[in-house]
C-alpha positions as CSV (number, residue, x, y, z in Angstrom):
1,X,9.2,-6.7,-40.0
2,X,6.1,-5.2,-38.4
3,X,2.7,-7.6,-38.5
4,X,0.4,-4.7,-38.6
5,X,1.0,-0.9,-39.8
6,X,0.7,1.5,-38.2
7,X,-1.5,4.0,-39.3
8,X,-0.1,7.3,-40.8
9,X,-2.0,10.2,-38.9
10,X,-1.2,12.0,-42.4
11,X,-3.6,9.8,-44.3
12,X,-5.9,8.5,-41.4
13,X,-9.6,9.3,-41.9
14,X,-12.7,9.6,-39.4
15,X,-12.6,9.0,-36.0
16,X,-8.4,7.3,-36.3
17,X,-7.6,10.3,-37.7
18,X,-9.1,12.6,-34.4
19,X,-7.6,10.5,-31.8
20,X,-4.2,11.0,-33.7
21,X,-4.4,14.4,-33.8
22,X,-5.7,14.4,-30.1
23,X,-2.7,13.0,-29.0
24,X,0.1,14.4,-31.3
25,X,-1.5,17.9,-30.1
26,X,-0.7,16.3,-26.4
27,X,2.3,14.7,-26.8
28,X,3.8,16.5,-29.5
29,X,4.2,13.1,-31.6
30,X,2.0,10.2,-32.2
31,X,3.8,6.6,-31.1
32,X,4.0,3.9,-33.6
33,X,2.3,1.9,-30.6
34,X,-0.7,4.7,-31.0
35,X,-1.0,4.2,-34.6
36,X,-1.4,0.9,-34.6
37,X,-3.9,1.0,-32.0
38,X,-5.7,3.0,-34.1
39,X,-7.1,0.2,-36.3
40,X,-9.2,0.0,-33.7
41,X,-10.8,3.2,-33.0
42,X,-12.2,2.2,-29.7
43,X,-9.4,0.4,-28.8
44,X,-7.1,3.6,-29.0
45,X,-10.2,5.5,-27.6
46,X,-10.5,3.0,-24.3
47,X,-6.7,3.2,-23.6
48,X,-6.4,6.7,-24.1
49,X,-9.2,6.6,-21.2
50,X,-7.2,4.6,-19.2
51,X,-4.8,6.4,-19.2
52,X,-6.2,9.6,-18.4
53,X,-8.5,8.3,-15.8
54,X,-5.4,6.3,-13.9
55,X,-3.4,10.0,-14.2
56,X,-6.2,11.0,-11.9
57,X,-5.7,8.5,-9.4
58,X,-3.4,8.2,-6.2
59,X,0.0,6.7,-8.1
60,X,2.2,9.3,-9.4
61,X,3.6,9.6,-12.4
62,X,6.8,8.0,-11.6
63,X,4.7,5.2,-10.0
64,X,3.0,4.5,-13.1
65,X,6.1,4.9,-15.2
66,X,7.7,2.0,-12.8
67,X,4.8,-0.1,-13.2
68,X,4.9,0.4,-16.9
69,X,8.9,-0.4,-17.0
70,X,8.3,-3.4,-14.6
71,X,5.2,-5.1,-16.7
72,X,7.7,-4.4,-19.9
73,X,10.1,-6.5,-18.2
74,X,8.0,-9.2,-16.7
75,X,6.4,-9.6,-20.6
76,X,9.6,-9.1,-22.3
77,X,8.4,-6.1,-24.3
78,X,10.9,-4.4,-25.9
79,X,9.0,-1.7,-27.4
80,X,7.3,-0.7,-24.3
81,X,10.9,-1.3,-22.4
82,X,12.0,1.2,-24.7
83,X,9.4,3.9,-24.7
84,X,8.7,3.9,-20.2
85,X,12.8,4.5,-20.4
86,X,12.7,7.2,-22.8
87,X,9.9,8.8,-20.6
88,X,11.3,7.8,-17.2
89,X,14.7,9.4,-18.5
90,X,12.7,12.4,-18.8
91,X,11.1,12.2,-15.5
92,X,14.7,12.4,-14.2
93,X,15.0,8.6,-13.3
94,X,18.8,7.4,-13.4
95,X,19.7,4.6,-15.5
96,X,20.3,2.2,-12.8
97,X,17.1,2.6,-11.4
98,X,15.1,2.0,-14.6
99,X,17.0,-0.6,-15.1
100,X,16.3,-2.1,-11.9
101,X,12.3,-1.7,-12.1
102,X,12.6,-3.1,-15.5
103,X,13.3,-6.0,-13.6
104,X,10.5,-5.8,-11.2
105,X,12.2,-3.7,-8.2
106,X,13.2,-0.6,-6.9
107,X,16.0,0.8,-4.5
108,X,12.9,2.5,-2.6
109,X,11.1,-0.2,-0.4
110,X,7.5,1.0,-1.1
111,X,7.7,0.9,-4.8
112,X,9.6,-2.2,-5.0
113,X,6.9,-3.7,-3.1
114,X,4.4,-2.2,-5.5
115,X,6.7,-3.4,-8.6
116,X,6.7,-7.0,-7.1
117,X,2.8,-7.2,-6.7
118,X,2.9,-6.0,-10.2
119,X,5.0,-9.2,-11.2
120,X,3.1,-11.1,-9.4
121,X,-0.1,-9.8,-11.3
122,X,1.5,-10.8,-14.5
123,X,3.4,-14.1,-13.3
124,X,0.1,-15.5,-11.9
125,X,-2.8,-13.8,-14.0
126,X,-4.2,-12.0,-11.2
127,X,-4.6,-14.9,-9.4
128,X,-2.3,-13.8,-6.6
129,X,-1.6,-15.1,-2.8
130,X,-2.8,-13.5,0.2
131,X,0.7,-13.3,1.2
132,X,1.1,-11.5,-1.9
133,X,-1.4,-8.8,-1.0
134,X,0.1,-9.4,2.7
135,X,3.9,-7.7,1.5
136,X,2.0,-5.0,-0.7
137,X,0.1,-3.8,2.6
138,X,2.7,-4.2,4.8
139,X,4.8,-1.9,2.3
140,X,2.2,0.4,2.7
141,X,-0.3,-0.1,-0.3
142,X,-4.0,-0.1,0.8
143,X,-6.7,-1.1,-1.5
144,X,-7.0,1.8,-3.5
145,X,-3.8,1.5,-4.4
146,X,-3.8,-2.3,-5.0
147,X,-6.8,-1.7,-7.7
148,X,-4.9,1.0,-8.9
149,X,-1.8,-1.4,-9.4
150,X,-3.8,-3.9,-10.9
151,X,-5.1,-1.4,-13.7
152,X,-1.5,0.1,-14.3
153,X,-0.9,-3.4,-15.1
154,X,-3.9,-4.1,-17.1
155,X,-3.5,-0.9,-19.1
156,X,0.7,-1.8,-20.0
157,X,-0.6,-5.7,-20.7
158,X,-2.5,-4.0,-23.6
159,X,0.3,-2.1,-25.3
160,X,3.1,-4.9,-24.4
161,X,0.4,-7.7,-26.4
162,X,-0.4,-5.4,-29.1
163,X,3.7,-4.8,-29.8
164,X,4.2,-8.6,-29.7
165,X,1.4,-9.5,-32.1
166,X,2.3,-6.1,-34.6
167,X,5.9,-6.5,-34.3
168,X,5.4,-2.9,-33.2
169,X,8.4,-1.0,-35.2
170,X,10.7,0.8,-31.8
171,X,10.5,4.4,-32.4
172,X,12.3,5.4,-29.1
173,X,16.0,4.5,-28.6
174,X,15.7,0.7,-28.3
175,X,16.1,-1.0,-24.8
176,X,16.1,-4.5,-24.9
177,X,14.5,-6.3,-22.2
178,X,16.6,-9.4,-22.3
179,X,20.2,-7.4,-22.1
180,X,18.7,-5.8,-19.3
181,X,17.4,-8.5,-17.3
182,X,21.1,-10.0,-17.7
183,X,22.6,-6.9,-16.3
């Protein structure tokens, strides 16, 4: 049973109720994870942000989505497992493959090395090696792309703790991060 509602964009008022309209006009639906953000007006508002801002950047959207699958995994997320599946099936991404950045890698070198320095962000709380940051840029990552790693991560820690502490209610066809670190 979910710890905190989630807000129904129906009945939201004030500024909520804007940023749910905002993003069920650009997504065409409004994710239980979204509506619970919205408690918090400028928390929803500040990850929205991130989001946008991070689209802008040098990681493609595939990238992202990797990052997104592989902090899932690393936090054991099941929500956000589920949702950066749905959306990585839609970005063409075979089952096997999300299933192996779930678990922190990727049959293509560069991203697996990306996926791993992800890990490694969560595993250690940013306070990685310099060998570490020695296999990212040997794989091809400069810095720009380190920081823009780093916020990926940062910007999937805050959905994957606010579904742990709400109990976030899985709108997406469920994945569960257990089974598939197993597999």
């Amino acid at each position: 049973m979910t710890r905190l509602q989630a807000i129904d964009p129906q009945i939201a008022t004030g500024e909520a109720k804007e940023l749910l309209d905002g993003v069920q006009k650009k997504l065409g639906l409004v994710p239980n994870v979204l509506r619970t953000m919205a408690h918090s007006p400028a928390a929803l508002k500040t990850y929205l942000a991130v989001g946008d801002a991070l689209a802008t950047g040098n990681l493609d959207t595939k990238s992202r989505e990797a990052i997104a699958l592989s902090v899932a995994g690393a936090n054991q997320c099941d929500y956000c497992a589920s949702a950066h599946t749905a959306i990585s099936k839609g970005l063409k991404v075979e089952d096997e493959e999300i299933s192996r950045r779930l678990n922190g890698t990727s049959e293509d070198s560069r991203l697996a090395a990306a996926l791993e320095f992800a890990n490694q962000i969560v595993e250690k709380r940013g306070f990685v090696s310099d060998d570490d940051l020695q296999r990212v840029r040997e794989a091809g990552h400069d810095d720009e792309a380190i920081v823009e790693i780093l916020a990926n991560v940062v910007a999937n820690i805050l959905t994957n703790y606010l579904n742990h502490i709400a109990d976030t209610e899985i709108d997406f066809p469920k994945v569960e991060v257990a089974q598939k670190a197993a597999a």
